[in-house]
N, CA and C of each residue as an Amber inpcrd file, in Angstrom:
protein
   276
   0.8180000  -1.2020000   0.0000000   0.0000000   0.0000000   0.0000000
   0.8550000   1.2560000   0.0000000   0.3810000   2.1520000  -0.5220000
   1.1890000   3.7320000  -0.8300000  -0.1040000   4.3570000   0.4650000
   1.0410000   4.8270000   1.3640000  -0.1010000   5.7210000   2.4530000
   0.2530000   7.0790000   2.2440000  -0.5640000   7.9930000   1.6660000
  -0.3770000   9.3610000   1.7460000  -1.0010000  10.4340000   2.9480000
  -0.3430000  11.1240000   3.6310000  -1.0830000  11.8980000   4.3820000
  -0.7950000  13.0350000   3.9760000  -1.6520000  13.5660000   4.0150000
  -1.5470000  15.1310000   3.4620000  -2.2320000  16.6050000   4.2580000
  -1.5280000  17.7620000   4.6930000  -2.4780000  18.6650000   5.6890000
  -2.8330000  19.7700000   4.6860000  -1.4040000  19.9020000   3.3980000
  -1.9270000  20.7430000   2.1220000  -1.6010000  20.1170000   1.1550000
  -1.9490000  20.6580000   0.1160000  -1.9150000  19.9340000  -0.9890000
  -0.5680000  19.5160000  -1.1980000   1.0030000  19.8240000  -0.8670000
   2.6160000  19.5610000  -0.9580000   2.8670000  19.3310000  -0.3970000
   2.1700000  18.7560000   0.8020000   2.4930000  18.0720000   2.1160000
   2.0350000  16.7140000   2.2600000   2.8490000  15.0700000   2.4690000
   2.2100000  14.0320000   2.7640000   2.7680000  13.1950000   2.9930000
   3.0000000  12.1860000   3.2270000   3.4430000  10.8060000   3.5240000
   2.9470000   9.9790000   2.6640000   3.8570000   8.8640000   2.6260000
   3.6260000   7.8620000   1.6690000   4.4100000   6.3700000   2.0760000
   3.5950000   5.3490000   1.8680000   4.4920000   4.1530000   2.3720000
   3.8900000   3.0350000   2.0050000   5.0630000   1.9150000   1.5140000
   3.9960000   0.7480000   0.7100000   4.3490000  -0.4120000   1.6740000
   3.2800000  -1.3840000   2.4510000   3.4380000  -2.5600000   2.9030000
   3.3910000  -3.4670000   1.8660000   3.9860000  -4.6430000   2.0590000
   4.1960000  -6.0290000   1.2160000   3.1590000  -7.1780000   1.7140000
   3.3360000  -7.3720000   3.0090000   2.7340000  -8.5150000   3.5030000
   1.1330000  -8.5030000   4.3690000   0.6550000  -9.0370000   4.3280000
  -0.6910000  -8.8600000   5.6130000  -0.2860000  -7.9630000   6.3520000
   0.4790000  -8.5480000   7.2710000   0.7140000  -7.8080000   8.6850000
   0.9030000  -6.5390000   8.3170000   2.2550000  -6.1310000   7.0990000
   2.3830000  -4.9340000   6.8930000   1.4120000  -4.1170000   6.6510000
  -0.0730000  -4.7080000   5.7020000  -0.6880000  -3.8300000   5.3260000
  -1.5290000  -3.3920000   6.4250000  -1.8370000  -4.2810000   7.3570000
  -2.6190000  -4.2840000   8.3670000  -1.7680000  -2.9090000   9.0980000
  -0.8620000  -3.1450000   9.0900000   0.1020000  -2.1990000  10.2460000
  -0.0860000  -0.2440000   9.5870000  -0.1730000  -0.4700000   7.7900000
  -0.7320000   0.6200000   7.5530000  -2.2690000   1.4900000   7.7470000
  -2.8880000   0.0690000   7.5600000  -4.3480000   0.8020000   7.5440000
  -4.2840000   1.5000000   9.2770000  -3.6020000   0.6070000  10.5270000
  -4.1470000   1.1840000  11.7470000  -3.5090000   2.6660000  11.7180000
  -1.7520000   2.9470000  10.7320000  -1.2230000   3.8990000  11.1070000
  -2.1310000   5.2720000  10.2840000  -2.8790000   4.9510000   8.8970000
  -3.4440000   5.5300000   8.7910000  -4.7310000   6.1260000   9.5440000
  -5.0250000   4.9270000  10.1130000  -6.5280000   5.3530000  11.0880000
  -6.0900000   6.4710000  12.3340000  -4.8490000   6.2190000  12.8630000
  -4.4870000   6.7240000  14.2910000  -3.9800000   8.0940000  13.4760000
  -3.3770000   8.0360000  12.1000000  -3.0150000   9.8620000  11.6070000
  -4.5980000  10.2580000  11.2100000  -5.2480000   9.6980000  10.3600000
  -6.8410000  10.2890000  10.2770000  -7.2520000  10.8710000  11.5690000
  -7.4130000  10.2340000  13.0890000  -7.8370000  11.1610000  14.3140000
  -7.1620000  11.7410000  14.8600000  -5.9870000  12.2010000  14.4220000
  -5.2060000  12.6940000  14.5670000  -5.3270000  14.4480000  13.7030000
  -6.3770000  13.8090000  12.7830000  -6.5380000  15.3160000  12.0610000
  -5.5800000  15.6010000  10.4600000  -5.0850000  14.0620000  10.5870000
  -4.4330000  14.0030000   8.7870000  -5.4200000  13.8780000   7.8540000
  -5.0030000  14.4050000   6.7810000  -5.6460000  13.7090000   5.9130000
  -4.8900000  12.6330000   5.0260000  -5.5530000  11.6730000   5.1280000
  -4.7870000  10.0960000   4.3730000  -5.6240000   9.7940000   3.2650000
  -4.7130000   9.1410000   2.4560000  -5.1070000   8.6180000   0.6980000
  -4.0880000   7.1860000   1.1760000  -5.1140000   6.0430000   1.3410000
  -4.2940000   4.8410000   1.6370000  -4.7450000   3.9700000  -0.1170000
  -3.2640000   3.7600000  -0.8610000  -4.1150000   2.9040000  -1.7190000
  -2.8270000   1.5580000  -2.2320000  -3.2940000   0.6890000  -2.0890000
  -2.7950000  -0.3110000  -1.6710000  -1.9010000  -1.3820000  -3.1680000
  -0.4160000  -1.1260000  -2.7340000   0.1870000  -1.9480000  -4.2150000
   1.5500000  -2.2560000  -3.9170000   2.0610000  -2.9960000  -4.4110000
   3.6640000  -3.5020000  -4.1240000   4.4550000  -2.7380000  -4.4990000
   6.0430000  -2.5870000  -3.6460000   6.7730000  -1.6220000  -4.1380000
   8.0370000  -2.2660000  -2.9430000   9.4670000  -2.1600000  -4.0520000
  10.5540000  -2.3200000  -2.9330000  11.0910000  -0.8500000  -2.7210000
  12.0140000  -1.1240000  -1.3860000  12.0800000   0.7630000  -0.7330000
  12.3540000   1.2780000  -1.9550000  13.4990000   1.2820000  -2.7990000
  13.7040000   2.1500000  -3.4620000  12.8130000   2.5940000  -4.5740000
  12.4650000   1.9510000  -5.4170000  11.4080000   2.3490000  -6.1540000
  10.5550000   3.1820000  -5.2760000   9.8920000   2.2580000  -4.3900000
   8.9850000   3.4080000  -3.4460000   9.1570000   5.0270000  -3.4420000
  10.9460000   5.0370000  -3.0590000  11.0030000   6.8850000  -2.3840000
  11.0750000   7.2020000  -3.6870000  11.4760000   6.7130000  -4.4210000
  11.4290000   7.4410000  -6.2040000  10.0590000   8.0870000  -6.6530000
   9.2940000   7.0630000  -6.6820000   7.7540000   7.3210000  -7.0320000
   7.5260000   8.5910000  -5.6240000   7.6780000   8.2820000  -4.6190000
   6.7470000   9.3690000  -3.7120000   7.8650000  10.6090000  -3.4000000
   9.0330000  10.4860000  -4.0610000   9.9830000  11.6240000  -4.4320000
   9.4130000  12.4940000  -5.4920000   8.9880000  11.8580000  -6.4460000
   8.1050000  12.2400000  -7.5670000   6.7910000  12.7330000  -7.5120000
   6.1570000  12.5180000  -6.2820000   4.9870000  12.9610000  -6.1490000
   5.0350000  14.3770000  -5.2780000   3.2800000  14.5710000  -4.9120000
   2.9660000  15.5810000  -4.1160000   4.0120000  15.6570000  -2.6790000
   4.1540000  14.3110000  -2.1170000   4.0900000  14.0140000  -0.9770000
   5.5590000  14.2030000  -0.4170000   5.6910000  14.8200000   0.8830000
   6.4680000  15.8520000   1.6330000   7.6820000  14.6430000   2.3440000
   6.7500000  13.6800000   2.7620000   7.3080000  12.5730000   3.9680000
   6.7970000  11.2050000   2.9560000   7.5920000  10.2170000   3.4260000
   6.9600000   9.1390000   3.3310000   7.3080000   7.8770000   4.2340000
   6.9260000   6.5030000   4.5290000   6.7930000   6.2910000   5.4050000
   6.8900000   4.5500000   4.4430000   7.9250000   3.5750000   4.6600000
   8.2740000   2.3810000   4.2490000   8.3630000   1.4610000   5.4050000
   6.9420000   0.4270000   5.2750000   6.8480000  -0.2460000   6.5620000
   6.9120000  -1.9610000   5.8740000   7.8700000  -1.6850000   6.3380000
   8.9370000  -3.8330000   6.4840000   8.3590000  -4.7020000   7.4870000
   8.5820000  -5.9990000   7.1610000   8.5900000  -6.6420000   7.7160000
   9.0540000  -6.7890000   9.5190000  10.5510000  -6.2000000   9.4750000
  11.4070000  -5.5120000  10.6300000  10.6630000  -4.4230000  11.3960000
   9.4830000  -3.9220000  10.8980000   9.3970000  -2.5990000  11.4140000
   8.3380000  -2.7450000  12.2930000   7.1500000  -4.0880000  11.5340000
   6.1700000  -4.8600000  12.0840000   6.5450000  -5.2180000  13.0840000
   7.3580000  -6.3580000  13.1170000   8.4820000  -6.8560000  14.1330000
   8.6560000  -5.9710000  15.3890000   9.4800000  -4.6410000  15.4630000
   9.3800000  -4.1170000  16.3600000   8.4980000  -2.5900000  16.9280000
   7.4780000  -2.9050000  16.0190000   6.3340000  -2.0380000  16.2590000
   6.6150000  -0.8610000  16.1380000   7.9500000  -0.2520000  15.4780000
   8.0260000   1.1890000  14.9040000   8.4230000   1.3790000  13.9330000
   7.9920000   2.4670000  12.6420000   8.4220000   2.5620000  11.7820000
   9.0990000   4.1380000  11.6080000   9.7470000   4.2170000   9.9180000
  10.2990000   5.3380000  10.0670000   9.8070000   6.7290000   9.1740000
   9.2250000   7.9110000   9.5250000   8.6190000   8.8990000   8.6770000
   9.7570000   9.7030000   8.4130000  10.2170000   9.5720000   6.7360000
  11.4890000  10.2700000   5.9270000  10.4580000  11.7690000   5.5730000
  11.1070000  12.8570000   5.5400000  11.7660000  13.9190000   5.1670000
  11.5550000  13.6840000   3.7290000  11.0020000  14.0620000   3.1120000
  11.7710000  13.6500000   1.2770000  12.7020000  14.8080000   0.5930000
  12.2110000  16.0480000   1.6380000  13.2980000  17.2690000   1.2870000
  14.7670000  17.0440000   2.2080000  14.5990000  16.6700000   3.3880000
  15.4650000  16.7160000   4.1280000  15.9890000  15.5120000   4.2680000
  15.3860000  14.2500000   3.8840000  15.8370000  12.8140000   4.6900000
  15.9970000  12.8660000   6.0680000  15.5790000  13.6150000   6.9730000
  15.5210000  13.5040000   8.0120000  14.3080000  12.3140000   8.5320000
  14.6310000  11.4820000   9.3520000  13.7940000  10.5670000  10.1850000
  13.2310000  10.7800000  10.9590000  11.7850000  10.2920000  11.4860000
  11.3310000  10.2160000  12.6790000  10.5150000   9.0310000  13.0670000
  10.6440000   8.5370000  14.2080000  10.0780000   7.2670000  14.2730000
   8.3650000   7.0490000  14.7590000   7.7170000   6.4860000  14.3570000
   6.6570000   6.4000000  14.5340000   5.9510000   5.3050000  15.2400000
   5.0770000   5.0430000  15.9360000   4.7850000   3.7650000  16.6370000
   3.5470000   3.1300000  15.3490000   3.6960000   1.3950000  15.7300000
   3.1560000   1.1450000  14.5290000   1.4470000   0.8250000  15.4410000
């Protein structure tokens, strides 16, 4: 899944799960940024990291957000910067 969150239109996140769990792990992170007051575009398709930040380098979207197998695993993932590459970790 590609998760976009967005607060303006050049602002968003983006992140593709592979497996069940992963996708599962997106829809809740989208639900908990939705009441949170995001706005999310969750739409769901395969992608390895790199391709991923390419495509959502290419897009609207500000941040994006690549949730692994590993990340499931230890219940945090990581929200990239796409201007900055700066990280921040997120609970899954």
């Amino acid at each position: 899944p590609v998760l976009q969150i967005r607060d303006q239109p050049d602002d968003g996140v983006a992140g593709p799960p592979l497996r069940a769990e992963q996708r599962d792990a997106a829809l809740a992170l989208a639900a908990k940024l939705r009441a949170a007051g995001e706005d999310v575009n969750l739409a769901l398709r395969k992608a390895k990291p790199k391709q991923f930040f390419a495509h959502a380098g290419a897009s609207s979207c500000a941040k994006a957000v690549f949730i692994g197998p590993d990340d499931v695993a230890a219940g945090q993932a990581k929200m990239k910067d796409l201007a900055t590459r700066e990280e921040t970790s997120l609970a899954l």
